[in-house]
C-alpha positions in Angstrom: 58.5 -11.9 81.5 58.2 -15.6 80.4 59.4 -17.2 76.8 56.0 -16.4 75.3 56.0 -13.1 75.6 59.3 -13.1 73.9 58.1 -14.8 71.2 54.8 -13.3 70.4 56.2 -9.8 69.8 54.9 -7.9 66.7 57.1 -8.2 63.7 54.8 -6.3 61.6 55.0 -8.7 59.2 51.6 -10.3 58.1 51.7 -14.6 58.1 51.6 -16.5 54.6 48.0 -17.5 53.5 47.2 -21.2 53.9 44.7 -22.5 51.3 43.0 -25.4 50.8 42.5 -26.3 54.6 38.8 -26.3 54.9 36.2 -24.1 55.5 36.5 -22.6 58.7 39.6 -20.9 57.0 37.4 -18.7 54.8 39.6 -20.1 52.3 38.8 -24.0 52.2 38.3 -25.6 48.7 38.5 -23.4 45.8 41.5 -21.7 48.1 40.1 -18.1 46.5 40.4 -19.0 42.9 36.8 -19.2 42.5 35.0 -22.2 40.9 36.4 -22.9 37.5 38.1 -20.6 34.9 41.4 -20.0 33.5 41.9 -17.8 36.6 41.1 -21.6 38.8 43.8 -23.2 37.0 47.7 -23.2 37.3 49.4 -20.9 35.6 46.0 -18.7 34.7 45.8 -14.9 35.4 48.9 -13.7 34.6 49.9 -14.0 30.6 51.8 -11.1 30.0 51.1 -8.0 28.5 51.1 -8.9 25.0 48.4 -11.4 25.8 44.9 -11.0 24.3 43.0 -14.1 25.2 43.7 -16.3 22.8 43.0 -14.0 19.6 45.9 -13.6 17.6 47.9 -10.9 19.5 48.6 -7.8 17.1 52.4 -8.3 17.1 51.8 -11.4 14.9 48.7 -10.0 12.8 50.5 -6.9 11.4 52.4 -7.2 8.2 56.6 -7.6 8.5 57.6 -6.3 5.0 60.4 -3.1 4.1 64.2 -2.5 5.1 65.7 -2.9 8.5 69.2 -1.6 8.6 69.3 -3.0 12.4 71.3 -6.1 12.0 73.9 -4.7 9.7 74.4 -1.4 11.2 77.5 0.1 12.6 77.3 2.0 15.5 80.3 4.3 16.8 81.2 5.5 20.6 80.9 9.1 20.7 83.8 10.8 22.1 83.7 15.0 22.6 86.3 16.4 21.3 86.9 18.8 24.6 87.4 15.7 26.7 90.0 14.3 24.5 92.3 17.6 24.5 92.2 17.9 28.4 92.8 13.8 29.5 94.8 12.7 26.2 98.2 13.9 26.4 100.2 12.9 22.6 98.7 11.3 19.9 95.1 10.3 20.4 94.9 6.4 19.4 91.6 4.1 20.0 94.3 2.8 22.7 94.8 6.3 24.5 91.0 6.5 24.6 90.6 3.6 26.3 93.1 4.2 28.4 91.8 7.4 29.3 88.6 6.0 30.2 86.7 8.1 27.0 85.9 4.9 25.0 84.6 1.1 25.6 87.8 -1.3 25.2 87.0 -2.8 21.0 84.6 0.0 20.4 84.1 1.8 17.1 85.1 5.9 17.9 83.6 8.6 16.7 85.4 11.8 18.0 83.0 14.6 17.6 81.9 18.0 18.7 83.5 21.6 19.1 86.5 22.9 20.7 89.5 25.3 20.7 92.2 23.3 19.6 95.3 24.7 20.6 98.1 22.4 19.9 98.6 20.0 17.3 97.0 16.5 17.4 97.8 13.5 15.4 94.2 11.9 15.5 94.0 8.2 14.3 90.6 6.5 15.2 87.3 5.3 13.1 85.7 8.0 12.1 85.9 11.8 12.8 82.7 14.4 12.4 83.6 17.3 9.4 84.3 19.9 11.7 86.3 18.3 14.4 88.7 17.3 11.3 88.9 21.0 10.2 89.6 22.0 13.8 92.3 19.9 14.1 94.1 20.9 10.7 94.1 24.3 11.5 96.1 24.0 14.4 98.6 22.4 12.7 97.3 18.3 13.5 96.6 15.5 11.1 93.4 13.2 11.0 93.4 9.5 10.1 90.4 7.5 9.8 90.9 3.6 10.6 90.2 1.2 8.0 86.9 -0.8 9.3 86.4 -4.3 7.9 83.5 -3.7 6.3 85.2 -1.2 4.3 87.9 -3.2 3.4 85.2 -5.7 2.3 83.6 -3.2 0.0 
């Protein structure tokens, strides 16, 4: 065994492609490009999806016109209901969720769904879904809804 024979072993790995270096290569001049083109140039080929050639890609020809309620919507963290009576032991706060690992840490909560609720909860988050409140009031629990800005604003 001598040093070559070490050093020619098969990686499996195929070697990079050297362009440009003359004909012999079977990729001299053009390096594979072709002759001429936007493919030739730098930066040609790939565009991206929403590219169409140059016409006036649909995204920009279509009309933009109506409501969007996107940037000033408010979006609450659902939290079941179920969950919260088995890992929330006293009152159930925004702060107990969190702490519980139920809710994001500044999230807006939602506490919704159904479930036997068998001892009596003081609830005080966001918002809570119709029958989740009437759940909770028949055991014996109370349901407060947190003030939001927005609604303070309004």
């Amino acid at each position: 065994m001598s040093l070559n024979d070490i050093l020619s072993v098969d990686t499996g790995r195929r070697g990079r492609r050297r362009v440009g270096r003359g004909l012999g290569s079977g990729l001299g001049k053009t390096g594979g490009r072709g002759s001429k083109g936007e493919g030739s140039r730098t930066g040609g080929k790939n565009r991206g999806p929403m590219f169409e050639g140059g016409q006036k890609p649909l995204y920009m020809r279509i009309p933009k016109r109506g409501f969007s309620n996107f940037a000033h919507r408010v979006e609450y963290q659902p939290v079941y209901l179920a969950r919260v009576i088995e890992r929330v032991q006293g009152d159930v706060t925004v702060e107990s969720l969190v702490a519980a690992g139920l809710a994001r840490d500044g999230a807006l909560v939602k506490i919704v769904g159904k479930a036997d609720v068998t001892r009596a909860l003081k609830v005080a988050v966001h918002r809570v879904s119709a029958s989740v409140k009437a759940a909770i009031e028949a055991a014996g629990g109370s349901v407060v809804e947190l003030a939001l800005v927005q609604d303070a604003q309004a």
